[in-house]
LOFIRO-674816 format. One record per residue (C-alpha): residue number from 1; residue in three letters; x, y, z. Coordinates in steps of 0.05 Angstrom, whole numbers, always signed. Each point is the difference from the previous one (the first is absolute). Layout:
BEGIN
<NUM,ALA,<X,Y,Z>>
...
This chain:
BEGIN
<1,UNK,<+118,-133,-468>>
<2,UNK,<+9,-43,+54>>
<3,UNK,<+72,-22,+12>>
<4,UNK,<+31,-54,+57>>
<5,UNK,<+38,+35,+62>>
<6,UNK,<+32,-51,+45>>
<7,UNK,<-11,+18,+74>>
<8,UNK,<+21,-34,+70>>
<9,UNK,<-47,-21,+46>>
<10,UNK,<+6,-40,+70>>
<11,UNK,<+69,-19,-28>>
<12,UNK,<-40,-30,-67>>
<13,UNK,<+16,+34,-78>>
<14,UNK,<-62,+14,-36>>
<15,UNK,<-15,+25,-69>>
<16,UNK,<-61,+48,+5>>
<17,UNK,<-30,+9,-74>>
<18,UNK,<-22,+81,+3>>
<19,UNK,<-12,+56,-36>>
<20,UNK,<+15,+50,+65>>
<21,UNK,<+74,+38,+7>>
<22,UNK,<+51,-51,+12>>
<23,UNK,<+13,+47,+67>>
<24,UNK,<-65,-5,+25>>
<25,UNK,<-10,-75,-9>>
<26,UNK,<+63,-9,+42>>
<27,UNK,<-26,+47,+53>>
<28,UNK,<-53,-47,-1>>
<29,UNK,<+40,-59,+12>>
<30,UNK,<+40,+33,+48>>
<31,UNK,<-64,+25,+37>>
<32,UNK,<-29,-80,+6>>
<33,UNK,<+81,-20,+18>>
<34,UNK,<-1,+42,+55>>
<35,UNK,<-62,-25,+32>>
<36,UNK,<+17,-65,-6>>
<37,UNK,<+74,+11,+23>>
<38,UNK,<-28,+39,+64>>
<39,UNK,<-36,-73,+21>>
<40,UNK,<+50,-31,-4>>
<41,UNK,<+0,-29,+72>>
<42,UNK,<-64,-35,-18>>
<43,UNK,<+1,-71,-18>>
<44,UNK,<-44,-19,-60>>
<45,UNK,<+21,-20,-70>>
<46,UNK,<+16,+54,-37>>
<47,UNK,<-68,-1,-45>>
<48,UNK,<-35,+18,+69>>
<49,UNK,<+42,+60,+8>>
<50,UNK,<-15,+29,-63>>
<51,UNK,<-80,-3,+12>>
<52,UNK,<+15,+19,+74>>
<53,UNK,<+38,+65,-38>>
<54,UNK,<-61,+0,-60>>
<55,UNK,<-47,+15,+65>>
<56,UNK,<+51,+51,+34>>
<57,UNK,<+1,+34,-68>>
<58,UNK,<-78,+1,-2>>
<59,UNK,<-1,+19,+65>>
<60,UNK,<+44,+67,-6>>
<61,UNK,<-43,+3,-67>>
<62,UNK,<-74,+10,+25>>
<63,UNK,<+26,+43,+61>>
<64,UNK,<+38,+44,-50>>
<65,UNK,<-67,+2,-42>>
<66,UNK,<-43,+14,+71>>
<67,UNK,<+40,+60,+22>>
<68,UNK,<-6,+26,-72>>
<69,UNK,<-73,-5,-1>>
<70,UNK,<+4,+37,+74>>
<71,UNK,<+41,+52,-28>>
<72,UNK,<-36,+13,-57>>
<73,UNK,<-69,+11,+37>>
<74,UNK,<+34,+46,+40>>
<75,UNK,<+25,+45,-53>>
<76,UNK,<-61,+1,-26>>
<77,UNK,<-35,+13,+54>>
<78,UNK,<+57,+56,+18>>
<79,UNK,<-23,+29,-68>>
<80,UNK,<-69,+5,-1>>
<81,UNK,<+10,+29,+71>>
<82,UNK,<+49,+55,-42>>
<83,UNK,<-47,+8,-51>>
<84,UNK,<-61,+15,+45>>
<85,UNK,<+50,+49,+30>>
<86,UNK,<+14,+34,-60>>
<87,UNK,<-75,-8,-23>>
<88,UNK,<-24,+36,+58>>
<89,UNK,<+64,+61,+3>>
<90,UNK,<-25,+9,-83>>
<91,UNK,<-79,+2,+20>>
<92,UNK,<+23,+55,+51>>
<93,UNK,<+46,+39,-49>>
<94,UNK,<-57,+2,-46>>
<95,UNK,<-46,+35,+50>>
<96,UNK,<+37,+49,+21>>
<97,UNK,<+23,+11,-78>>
């Protein structure tokens, strides 16, 4: 059910309508807050900032989501390397069995 948490951003109050822990939605908030806090020596309304912190936020986003992919391919290719391994020890075993 969702339910209205009030968060601060850029120095504004919001009510955010969700149905996600109250904790996480203000980790949320807090996560936006401080990207917009740590430009704050840039001069442009304060609308600006938020989309220049939207596109920081995206930006950490589809790295995250690129080093995942990496990491993925190479565990598996770290497996099948294993399992060829253990394919070819077994095939061995067996003969001499």
């Amino acid at each position: 059910m969702k339910r209205s948490i009030s968060v601060s951003i850029a120095g504004h109050r919001l009510a955010v309508k969700s149905d996600a822990a109250e904790t996480y939605v203000r980790s949320l908030a807090e996560l936006v807050d401080r990207k917009i806090r740590g430009m704050a020596g840039v001069k442009v309304p304060t609308y600006e900032l938020a989309v220049l912190a939207a596109l920081s936020i995206a930006d950490d986003l589809l790295r995250e989501r690129a080093e995942r992919r990496s990491l993925t391919k190479k565990i598996r290719e770290r497996s099948e390397r294993a399992l060829r391994v253990l394919d070819a020890a077994m095939a061995v075993e067996e003969k001499t069995a």
